[in-house]
Structures are given as C-alpha cells and as structure tokens.
PDB file with one MODEL, atoms N, CA, C and O in Angstrom:
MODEL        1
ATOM      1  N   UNK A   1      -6.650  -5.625  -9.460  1.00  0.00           N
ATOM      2  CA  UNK A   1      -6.526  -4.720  -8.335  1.00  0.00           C
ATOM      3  C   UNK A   1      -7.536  -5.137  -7.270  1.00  0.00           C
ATOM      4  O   UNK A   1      -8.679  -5.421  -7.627  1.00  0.00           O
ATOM      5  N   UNK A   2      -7.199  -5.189  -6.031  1.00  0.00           N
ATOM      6  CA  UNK A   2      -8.209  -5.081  -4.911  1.00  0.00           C
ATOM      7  C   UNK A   2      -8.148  -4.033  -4.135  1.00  0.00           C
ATOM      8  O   UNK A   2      -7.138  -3.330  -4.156  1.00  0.00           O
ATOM      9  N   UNK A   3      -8.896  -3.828  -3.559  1.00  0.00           N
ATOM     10  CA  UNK A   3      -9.848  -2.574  -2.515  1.00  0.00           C
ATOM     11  C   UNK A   3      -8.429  -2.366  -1.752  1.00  0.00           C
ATOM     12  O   UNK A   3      -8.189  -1.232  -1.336  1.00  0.00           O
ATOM     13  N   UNK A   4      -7.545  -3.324  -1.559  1.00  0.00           N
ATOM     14  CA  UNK A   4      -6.661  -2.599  -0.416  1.00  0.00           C
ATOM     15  C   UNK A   4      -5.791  -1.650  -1.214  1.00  0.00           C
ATOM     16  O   UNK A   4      -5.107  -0.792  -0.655  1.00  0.00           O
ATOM     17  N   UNK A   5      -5.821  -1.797  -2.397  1.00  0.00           N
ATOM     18  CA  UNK A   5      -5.084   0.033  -3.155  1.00  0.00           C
ATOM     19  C   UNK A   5      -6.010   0.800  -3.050  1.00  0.00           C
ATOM     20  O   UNK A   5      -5.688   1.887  -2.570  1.00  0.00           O
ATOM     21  N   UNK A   6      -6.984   0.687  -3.290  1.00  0.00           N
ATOM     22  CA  UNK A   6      -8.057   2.299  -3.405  1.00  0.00           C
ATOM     23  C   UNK A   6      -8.010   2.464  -1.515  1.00  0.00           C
ATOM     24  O   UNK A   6      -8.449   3.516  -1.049  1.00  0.00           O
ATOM     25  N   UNK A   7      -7.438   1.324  -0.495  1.00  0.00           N
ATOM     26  CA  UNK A   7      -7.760   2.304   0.949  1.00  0.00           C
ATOM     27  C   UNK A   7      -6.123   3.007   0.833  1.00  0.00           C
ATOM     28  O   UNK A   7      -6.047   4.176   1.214  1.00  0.00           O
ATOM     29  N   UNK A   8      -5.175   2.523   0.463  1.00  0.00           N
ATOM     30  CA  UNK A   8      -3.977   2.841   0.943  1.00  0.00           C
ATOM     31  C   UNK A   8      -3.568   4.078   0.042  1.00  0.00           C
ATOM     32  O   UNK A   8      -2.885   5.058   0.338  1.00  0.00           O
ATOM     33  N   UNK A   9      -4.066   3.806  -0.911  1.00  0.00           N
ATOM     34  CA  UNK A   9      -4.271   5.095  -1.892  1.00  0.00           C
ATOM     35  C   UNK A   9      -5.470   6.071  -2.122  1.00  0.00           C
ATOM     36  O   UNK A   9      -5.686   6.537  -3.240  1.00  0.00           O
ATOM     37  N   UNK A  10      -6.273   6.382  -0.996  1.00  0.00           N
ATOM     38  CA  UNK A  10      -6.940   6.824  -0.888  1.00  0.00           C
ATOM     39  C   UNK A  10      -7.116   8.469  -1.610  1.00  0.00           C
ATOM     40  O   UNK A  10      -7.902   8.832  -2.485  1.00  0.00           O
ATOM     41  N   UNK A  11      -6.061   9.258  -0.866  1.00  0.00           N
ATOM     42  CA  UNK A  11      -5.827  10.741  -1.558  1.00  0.00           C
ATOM     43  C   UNK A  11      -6.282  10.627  -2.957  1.00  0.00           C
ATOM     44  O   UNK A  11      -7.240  11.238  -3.430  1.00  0.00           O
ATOM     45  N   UNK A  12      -5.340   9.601  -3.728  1.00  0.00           N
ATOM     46  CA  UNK A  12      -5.403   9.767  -5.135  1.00  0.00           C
ATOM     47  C   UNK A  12      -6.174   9.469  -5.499  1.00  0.00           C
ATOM     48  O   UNK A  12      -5.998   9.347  -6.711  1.00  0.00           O
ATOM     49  N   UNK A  13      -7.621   9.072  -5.078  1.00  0.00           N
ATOM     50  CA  UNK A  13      -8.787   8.395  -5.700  1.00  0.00           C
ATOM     51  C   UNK A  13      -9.883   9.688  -5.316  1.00  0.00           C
ATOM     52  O   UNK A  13     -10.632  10.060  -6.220  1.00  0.00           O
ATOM     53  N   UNK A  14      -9.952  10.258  -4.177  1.00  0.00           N
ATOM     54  CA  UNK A  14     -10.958  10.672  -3.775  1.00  0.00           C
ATOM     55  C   UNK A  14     -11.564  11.991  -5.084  1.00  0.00           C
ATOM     56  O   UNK A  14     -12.710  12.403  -5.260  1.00  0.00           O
ATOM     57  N   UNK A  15     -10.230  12.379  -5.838  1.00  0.00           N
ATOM     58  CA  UNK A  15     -11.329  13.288  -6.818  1.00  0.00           C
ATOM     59  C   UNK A  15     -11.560  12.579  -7.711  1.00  0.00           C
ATOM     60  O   UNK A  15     -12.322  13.162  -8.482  1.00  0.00           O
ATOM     61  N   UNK A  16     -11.204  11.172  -8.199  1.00  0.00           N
ATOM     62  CA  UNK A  16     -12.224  10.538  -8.830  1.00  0.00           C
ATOM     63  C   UNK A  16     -13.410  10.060  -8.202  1.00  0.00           C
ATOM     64  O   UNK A  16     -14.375   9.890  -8.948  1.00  0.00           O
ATOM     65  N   UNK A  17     -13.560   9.780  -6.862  1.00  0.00           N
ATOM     66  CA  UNK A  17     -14.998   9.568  -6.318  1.00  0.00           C
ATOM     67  C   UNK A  17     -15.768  10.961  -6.427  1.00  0.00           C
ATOM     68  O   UNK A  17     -16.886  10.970  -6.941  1.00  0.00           O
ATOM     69  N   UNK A  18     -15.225  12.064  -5.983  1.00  0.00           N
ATOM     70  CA  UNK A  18     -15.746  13.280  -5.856  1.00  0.00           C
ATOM     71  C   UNK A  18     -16.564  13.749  -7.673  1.00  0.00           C
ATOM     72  O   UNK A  18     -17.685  14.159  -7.974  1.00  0.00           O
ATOM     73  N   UNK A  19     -15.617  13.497  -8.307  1.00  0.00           N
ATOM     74  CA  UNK A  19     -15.925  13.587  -9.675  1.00  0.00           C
ATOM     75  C   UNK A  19     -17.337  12.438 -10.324  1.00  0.00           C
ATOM     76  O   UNK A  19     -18.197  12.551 -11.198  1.00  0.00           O
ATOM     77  N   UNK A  20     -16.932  11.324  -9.287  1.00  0.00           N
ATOM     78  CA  UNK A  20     -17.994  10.668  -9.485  1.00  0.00           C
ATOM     79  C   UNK A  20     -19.755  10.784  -9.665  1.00  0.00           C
ATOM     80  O   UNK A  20     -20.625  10.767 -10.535  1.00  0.00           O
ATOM     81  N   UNK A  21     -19.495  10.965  -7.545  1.00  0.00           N
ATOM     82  CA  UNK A  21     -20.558  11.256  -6.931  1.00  0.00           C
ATOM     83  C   UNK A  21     -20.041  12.468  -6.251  1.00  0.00           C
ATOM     84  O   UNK A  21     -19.241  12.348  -5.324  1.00  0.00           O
ATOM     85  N   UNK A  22     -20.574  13.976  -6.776  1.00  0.00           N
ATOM     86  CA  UNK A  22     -20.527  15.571  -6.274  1.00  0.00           C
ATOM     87  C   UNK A  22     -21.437  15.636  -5.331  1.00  0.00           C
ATOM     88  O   UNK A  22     -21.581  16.749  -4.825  1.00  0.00           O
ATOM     89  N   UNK A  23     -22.026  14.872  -4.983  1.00  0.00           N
ATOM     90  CA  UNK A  23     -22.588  15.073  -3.210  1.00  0.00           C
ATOM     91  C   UNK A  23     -21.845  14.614  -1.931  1.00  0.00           C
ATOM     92  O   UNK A  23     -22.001  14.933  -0.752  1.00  0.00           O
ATOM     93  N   UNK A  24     -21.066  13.841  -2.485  1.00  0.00           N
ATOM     94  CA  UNK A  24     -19.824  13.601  -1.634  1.00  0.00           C
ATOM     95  C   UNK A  24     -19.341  14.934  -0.847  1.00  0.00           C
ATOM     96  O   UNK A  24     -19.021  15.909  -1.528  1.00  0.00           O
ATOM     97  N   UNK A  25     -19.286  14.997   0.381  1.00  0.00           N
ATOM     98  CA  UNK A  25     -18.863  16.230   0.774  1.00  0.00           C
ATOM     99  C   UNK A  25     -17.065  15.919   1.037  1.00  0.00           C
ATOM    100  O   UNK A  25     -16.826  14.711   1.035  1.00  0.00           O
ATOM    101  N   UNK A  26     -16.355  16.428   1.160  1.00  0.00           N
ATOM    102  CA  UNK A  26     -15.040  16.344   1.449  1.00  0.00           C
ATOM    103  C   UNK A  26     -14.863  15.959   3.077  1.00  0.00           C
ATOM    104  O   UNK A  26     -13.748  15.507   3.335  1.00  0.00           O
ATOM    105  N   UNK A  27     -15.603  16.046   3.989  1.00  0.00           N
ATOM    106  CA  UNK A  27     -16.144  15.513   4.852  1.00  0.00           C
ATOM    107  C   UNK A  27     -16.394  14.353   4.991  1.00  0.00           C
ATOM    108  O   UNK A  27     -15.827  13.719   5.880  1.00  0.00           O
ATOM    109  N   UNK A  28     -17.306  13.762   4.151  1.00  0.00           N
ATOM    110  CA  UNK A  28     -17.223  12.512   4.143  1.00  0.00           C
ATOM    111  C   UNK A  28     -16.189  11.724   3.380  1.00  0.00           C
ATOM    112  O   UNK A  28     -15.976  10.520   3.522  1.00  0.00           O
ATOM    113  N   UNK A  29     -15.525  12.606   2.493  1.00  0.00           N
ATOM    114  CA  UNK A  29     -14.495  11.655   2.037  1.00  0.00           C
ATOM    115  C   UNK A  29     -13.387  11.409   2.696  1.00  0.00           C
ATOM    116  O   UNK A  29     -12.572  10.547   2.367  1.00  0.00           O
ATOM    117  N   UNK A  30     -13.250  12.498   4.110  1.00  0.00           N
ATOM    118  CA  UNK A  30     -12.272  11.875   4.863  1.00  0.00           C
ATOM    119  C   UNK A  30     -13.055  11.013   6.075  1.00  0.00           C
ATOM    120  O   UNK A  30     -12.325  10.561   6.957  1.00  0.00           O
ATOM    121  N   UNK A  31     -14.291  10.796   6.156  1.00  0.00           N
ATOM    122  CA  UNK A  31     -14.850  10.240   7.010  1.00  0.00           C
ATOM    123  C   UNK A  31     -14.441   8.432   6.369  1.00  0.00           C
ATOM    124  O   UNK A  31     -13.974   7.609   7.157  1.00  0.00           O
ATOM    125  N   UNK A  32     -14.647   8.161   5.244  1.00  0.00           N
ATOM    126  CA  UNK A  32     -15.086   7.109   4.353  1.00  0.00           C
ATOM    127  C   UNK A  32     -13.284   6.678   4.537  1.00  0.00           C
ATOM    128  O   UNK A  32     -12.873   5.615   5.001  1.00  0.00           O
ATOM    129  N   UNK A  33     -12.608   7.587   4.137  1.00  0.00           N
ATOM    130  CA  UNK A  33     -11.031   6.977   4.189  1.00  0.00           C
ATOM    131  C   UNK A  33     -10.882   5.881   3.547  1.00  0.00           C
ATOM    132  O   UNK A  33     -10.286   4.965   4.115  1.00  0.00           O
ATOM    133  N   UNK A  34     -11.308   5.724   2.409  1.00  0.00           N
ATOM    134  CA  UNK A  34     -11.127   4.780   1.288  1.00  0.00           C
ATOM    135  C   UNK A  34     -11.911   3.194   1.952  1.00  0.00           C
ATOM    136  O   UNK A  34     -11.819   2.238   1.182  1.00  0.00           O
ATOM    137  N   UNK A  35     -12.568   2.959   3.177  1.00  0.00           N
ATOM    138  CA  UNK A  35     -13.213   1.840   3.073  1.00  0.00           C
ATOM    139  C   UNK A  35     -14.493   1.859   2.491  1.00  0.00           C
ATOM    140  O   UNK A  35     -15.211   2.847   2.334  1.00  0.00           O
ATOM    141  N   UNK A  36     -14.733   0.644   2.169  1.00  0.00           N
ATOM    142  CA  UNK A  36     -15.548   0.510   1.306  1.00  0.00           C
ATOM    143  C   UNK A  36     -17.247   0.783   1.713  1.00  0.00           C
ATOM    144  O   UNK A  36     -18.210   1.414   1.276  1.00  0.00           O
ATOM    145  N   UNK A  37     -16.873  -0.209   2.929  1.00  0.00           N
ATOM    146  CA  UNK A  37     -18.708   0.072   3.490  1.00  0.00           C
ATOM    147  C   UNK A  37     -18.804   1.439   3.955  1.00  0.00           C
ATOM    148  O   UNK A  37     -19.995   1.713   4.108  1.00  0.00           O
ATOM    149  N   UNK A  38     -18.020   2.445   4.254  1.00  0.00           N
ATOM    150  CA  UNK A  38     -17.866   3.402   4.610  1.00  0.00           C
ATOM    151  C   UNK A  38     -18.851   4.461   3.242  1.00  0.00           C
ATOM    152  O   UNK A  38     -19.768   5.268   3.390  1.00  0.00           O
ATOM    153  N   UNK A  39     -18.088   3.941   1.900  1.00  0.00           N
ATOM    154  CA  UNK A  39     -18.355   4.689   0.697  1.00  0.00           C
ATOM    155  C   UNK A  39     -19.933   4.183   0.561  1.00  0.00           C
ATOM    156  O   UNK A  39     -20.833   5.006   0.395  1.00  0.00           O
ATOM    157  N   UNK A  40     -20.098   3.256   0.618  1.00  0.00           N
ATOM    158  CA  UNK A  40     -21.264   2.774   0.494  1.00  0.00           C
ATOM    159  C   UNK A  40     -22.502   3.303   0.855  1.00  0.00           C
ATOM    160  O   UNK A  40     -23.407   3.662   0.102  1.00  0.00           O
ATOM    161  N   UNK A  41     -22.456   3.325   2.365  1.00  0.00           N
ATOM    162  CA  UNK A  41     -23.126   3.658   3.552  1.00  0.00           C
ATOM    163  C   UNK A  41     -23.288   5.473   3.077  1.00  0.00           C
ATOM    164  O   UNK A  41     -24.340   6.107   3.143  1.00  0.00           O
ATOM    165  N   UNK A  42     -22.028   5.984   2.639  1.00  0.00           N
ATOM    166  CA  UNK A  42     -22.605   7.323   2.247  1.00  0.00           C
ATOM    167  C   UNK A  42     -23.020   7.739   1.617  1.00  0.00           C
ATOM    168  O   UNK A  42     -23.709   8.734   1.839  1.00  0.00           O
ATOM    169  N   UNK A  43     -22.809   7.106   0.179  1.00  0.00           N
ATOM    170  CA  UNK A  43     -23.853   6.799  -1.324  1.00  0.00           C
ATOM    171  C   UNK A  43     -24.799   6.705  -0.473  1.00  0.00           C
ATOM    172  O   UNK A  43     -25.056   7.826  -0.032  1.00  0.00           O
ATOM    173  N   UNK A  44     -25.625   5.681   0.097  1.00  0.00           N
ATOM    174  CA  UNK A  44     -26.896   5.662   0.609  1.00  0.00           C
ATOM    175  C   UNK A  44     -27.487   6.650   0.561  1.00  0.00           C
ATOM    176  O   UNK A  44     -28.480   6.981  -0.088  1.00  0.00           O
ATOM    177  N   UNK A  45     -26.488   7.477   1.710  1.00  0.00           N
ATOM    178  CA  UNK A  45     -27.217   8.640   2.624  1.00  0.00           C
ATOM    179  C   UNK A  45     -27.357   9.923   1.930  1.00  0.00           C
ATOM    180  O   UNK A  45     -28.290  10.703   2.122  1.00  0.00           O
ATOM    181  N   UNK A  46     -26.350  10.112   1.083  1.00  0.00           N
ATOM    182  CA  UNK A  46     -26.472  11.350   0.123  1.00  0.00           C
ATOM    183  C   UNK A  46     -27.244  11.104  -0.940  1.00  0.00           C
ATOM    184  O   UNK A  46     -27.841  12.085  -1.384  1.00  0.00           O
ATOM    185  N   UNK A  47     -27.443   9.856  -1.593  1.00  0.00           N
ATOM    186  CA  UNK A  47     -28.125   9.642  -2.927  1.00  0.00           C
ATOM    187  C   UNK A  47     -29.423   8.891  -2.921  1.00  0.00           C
ATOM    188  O   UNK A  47     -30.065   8.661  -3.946  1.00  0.00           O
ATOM    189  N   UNK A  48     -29.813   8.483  -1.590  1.00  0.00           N
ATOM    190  CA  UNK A  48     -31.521   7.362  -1.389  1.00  0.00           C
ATOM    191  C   UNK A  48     -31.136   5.790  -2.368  1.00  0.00           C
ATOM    192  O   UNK A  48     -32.055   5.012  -2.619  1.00  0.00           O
ATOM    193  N   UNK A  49     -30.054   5.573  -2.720  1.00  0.00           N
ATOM    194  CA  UNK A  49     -29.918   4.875  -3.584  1.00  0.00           C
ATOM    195  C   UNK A  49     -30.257   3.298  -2.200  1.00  0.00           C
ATOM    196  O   UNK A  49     -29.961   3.183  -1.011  1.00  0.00           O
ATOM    197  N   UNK A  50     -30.792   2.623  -2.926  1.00  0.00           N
ATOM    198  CA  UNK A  50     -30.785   1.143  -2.198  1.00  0.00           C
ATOM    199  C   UNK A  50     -29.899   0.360  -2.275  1.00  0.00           C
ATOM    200  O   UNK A  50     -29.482   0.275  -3.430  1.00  0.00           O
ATOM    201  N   UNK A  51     -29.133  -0.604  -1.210  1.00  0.00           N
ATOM    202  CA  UNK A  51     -27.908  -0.710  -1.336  1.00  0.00           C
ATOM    203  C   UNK A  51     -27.569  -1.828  -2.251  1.00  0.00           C
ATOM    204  O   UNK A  51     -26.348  -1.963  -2.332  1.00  0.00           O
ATOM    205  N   UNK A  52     -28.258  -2.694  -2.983  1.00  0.00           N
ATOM    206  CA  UNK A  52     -27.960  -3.263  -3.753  1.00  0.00           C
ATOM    207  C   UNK A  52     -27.632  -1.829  -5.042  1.00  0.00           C
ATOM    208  O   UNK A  52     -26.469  -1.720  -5.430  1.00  0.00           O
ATOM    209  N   UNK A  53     -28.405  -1.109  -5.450  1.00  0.00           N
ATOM    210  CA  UNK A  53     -27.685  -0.436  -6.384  1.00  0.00           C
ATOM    211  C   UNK A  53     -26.375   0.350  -6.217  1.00  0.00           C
ATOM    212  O   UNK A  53     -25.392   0.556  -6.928  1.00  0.00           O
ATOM    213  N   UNK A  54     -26.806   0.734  -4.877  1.00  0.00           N
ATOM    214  CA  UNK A  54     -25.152   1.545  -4.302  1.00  0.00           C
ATOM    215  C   UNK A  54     -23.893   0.438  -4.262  1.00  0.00           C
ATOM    216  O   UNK A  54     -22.834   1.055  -4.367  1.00  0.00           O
ATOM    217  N   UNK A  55     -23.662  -1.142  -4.130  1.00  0.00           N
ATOM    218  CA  UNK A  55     -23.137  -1.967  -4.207  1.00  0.00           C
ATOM    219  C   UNK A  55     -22.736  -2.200  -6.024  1.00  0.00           C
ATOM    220  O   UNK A  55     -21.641  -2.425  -6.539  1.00  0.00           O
ATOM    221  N   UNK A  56     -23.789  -2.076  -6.519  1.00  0.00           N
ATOM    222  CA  UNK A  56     -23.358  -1.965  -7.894  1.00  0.00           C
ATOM    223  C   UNK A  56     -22.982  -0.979  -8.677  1.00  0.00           C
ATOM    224  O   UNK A  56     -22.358  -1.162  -9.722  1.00  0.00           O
ATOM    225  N   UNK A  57     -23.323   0.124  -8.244  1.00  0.00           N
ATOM    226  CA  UNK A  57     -22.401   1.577  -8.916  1.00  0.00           C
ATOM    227  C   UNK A  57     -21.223   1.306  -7.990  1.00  0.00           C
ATOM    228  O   UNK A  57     -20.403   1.662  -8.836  1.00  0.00           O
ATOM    229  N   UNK A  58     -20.337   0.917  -6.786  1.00  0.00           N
ATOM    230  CA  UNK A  58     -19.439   0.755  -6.480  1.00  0.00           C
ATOM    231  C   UNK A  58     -18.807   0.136  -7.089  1.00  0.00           C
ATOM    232  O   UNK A  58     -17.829   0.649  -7.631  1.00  0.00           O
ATOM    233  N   UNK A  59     -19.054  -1.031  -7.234  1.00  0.00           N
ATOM    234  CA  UNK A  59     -18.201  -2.358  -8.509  1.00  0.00           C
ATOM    235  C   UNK A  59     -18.356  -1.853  -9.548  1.00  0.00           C
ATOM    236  O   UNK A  59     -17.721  -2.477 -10.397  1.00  0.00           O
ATOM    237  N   UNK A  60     -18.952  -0.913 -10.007  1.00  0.00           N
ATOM    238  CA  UNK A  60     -18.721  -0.542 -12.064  1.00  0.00           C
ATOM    239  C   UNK A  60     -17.680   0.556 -11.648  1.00  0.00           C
ATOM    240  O   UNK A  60     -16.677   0.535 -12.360  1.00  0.00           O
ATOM    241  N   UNK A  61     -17.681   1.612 -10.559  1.00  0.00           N
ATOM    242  CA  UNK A  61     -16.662   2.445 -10.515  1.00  0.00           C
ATOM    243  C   UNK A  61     -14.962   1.608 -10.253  1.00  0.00           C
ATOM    244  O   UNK A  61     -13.835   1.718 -10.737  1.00  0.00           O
ATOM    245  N   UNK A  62     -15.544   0.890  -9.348  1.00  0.00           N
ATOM    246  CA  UNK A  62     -13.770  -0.016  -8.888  1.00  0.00           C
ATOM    247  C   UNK A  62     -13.842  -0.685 -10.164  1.00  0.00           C
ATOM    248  O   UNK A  62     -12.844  -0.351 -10.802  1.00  0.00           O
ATOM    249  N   UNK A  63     -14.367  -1.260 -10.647  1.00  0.00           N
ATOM    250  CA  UNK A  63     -13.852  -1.819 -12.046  1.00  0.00           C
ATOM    251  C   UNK A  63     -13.291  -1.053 -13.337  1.00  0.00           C
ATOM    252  O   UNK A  63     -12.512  -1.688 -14.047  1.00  0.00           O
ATOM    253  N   UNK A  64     -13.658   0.408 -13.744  1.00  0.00           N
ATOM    254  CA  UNK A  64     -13.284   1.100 -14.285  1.00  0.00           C
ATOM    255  C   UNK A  64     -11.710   2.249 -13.861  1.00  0.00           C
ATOM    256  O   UNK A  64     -11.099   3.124 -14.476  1.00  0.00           O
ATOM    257  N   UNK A  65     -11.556   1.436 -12.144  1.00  0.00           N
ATOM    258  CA  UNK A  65     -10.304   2.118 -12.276  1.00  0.00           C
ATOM    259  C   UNK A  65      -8.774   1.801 -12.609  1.00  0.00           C
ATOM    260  O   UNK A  65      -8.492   0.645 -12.294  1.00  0.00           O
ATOM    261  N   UNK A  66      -7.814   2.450 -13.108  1.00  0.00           N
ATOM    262  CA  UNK A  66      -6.619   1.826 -13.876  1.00  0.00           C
ATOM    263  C   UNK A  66      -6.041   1.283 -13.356  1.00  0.00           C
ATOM    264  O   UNK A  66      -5.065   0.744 -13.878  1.00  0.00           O
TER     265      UNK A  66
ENDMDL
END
C-alpha cells in the first residue's frame, strides 16, 4: 500500500488515527486531509514529539494498516 490510499481514503482512516493519537482534534483531522506532512506537523504540535520520532510512529502506524 502507499500513502495515496490513506489520502483518498481518508474518512475511513481518520478513527483509526483518532484512536491512535486522541489529541487529534477532529479539526485537525480535517485540516491534515490524509496528507502526510500535514499528520506529521500535527503530531508535533499536539504531542512535543521530535520529528524524527513523529516520522517513525507514522511509518509503524502506516505499516500496521490492512
């Protein structure tokens, strides 16, 4: 799978991100609209995470999806 299903399929992912990361506001999940640096950039901002780790909790989540 690549990133262009999780943007085009966005709806169907977002309560697994939400389920993910619950600081996600629904706000930003329509802000983010399934791109990636988008998701990223908001991990940052909601979680202090540094973006090499926010880059790598991204790839263990996209890798764990079906």
């Amino acid at each position: 799978m690549n990133w262009d299903r999780v943007e085009g399929n966005w709806k169907q992912f977002k309560g697994n991100v939400k389920e993910k990361w619950g600081k996600l506001t629904d706000d930003d999940l329509d802000v983010i609209a399934g791109r990636r640096d988008q998701l990223e950039g908001k991990l940052q901002e909601r979680y202090g995470f540094a973006k090499e780790q926010v880059r790598t909790d991204v790839d263990a989540w996209f890798k764990s999806l079906p």
